[in-house]
C-alpha positions in Angstrom: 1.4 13.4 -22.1 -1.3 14.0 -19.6 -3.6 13.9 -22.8 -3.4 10.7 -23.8 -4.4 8.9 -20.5 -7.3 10.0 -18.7 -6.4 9.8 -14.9 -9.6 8.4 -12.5 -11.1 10.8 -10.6 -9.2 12.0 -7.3 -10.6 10.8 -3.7 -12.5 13.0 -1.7 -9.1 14.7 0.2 -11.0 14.4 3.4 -11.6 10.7 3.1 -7.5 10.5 2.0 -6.4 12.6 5.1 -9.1 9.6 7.5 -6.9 6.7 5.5 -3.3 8.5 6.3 -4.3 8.0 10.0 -4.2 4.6 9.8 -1.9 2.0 9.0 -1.5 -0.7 6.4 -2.9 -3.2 8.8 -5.5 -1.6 10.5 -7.2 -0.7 6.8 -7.1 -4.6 6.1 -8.5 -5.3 9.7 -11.2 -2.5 8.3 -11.4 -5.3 5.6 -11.9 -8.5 7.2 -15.6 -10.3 7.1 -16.6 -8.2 3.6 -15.8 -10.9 1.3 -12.8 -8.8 -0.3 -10.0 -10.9 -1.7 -7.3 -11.3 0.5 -8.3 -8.1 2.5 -7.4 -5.8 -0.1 -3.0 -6.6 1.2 -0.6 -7.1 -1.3 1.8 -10.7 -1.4 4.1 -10.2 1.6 7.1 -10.1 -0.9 5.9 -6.5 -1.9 8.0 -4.4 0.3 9.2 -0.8 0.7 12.8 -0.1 -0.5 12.2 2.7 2.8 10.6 1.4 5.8 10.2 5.0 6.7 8.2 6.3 3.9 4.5 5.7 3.8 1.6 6.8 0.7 -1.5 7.4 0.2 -3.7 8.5 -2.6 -5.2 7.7 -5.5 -4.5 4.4 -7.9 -4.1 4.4 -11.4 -2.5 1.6 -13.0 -0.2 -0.5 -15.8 -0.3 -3.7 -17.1 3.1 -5.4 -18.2 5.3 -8.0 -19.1 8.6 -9.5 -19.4 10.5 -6.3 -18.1 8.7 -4.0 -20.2 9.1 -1.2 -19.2 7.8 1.3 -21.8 4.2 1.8 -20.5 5.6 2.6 -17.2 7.2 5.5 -18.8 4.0 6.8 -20.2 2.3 6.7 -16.8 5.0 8.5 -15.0 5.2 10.9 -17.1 0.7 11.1 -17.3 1.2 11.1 -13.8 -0.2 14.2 -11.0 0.3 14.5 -7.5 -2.3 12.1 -5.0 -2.1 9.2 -7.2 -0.1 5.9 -6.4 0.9 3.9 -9.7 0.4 0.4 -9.3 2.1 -2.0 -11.8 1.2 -5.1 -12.5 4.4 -6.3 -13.9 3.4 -10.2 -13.1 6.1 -11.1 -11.0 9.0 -11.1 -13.4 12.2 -11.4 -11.6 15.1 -11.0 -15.0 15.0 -7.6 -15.2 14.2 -5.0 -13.5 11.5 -2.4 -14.6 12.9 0.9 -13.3 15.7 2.8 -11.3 16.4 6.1 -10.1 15.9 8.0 -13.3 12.7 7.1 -13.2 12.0 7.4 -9.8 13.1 10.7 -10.1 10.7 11.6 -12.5 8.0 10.2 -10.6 9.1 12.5 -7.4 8.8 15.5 -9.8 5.8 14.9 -11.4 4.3 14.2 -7.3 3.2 10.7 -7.3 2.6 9.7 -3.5 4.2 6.5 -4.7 4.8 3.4 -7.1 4.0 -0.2 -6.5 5.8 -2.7 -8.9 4.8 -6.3 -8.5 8.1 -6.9 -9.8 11.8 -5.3 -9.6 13.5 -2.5 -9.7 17.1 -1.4 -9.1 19.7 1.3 -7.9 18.3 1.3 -5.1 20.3 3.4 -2.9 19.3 6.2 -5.4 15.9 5.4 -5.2 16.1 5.1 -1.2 17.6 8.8 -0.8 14.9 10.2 -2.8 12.2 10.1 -0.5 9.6 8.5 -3.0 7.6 5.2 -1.5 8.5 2.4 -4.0 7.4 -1.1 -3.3 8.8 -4.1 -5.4 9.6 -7.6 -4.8 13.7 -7.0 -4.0 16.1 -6.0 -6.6 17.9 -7.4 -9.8 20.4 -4.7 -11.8 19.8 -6.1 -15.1 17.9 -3.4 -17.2 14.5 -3.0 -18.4 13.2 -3.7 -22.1 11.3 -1.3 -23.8 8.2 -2.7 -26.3 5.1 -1.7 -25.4 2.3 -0.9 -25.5 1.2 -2.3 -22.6 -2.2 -1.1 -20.6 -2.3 1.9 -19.0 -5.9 2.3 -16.5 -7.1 -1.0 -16.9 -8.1 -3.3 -13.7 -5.2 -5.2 -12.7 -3.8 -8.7 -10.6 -1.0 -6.5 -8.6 0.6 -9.1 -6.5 -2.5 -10.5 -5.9 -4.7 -8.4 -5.4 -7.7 -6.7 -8.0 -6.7 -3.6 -8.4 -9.0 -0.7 -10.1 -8.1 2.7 -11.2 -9.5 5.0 -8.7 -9.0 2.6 -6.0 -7.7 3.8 -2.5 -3.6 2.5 -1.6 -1.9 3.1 1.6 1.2 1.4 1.8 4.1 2.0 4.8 6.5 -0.5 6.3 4.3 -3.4 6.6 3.0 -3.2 3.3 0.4 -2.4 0.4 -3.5 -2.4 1.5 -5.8 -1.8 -1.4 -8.9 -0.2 -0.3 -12.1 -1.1 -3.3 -13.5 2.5 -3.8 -17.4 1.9 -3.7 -16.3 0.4 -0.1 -13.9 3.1 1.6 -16.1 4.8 3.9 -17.3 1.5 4.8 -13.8 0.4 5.3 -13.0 3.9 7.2 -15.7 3.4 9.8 -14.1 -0.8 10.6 -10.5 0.6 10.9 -11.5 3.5 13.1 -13.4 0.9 15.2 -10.3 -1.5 15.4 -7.9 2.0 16.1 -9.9 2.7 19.2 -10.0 -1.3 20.5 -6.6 -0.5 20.1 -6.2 2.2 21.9 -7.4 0.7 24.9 -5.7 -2.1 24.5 -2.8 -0.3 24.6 -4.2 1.5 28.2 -4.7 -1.9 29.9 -1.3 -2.8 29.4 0.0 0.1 30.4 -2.2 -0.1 33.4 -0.9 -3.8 33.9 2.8 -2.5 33.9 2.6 0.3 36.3 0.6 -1.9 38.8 3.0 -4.4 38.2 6.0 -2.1 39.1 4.1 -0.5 42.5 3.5 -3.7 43.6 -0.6 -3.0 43.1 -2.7 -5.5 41.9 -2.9 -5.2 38.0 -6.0 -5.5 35.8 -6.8 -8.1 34.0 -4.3 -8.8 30.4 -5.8 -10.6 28.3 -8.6 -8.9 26.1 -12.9 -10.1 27.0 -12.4 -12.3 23.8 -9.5 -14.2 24.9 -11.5 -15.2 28.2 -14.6 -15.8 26.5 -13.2 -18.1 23.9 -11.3 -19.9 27.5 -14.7 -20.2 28.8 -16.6 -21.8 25.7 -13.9 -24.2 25.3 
């Protein structure tokens, strides 16, 4: 079915493989300050069936209602590997809008992963398959199937504006949606945070090993903490 919907162009793989070293949270630190809505993070009720998986790639997208579940169909099966599908399926919480079966098909076809602002069921089955699958929680009522639905059109995903072509990490804090036009610029913020981080991570460890010898320890709390102390 591949035919029918034209997927967006893939991102550069070595931009993808800078993304997969960071986290959900550190991309939307990248974020913060560049008037992005939100910070590109998905509602906090989006949340990984597997806290253990995480995904990257490339988005492409549905728009649907009302447990319709008939244009998600069509995307899996459109689907290739390095692309997330993100569904906007606004919310709706009295059916869900896929299982297992489908899951399964998404595996085979290679999607890094599925985001459903909505939800989804058997999920033990969709746990052992090693797929990333993000939804609000569960409900084991089935799906409907109408259609047509839109299939690579910008979307509201739980919140956020999501464009085909757009970058998504998700892992077990969450979704981050990275604008395309603004990934490197986003890439270059989060590797900035990463290595504040880093030595953040240093001092305390400094801190705790003076601490344990009896040596006087460095300073805790980060320049900004005492500044901010200071001012006030």
């Amino acid at each position: 079915m591949n035919e029918y919907y034209d997927l967006p162009k893939l991102i550069d793989p070595a931009l993808i493989q800078r993304a997969s070293q960071f986290g959900s949270a550190e991309l939307a630190d990248g974020m913060k300050g560049l008037g992005i809505p939100q910070d590109g993070c998905l509602d906090a009720s989006i949340l990984p069936i597997d806290e253990h998986t995480k995904m990257v790639g490339t988005a492409y997208t549905v728009d649907t209602k009302d447990g319709d579940n008939f244009p998600i169909h069509v995307a899996i099966y459109s689907g290739k590997p390095g692309y997330v599908l993100m569904v906007d399926g606004k919310g709706y919480q009295d059916t869900a809008y896929m299982g297992d079966l489908m899951g399964g098909a998404a595996k085979a076809v290679g999607l890094e992963g599925i985001v459903i602002d909505g939800y989804v069921r058997d999920r033990l089955g969709l746990k052992g398959m090693n797929l990333p699958v993000y939804s609000r929680g569960y409900m084991q009522r089935g799906p409907k199937k109408v259609g047509p639905g839109r299939i690579n059109a910008t979307i509201q995903c739980a919140g956020v504006t999501v464009n085909p072509g757009d970058l998504v990490l998700g892992d077990a804090d969450g979704v981050t949606v990275v604008p395309r036009d603004r990934l490197e610029e986003v890439l270059d913020r989060a590797e900035e945070k990463n290595n504040y981080e880093i030595n953040r991570r240093k001092v305390i460890a400094e801190y705790e090993e003076c601490k344990a010898a009896g040596r006087t320890p460095p300073e805790l709390a980060p320049k900004w903490v005492t500044d901010m102390l200071a001012a006030k």
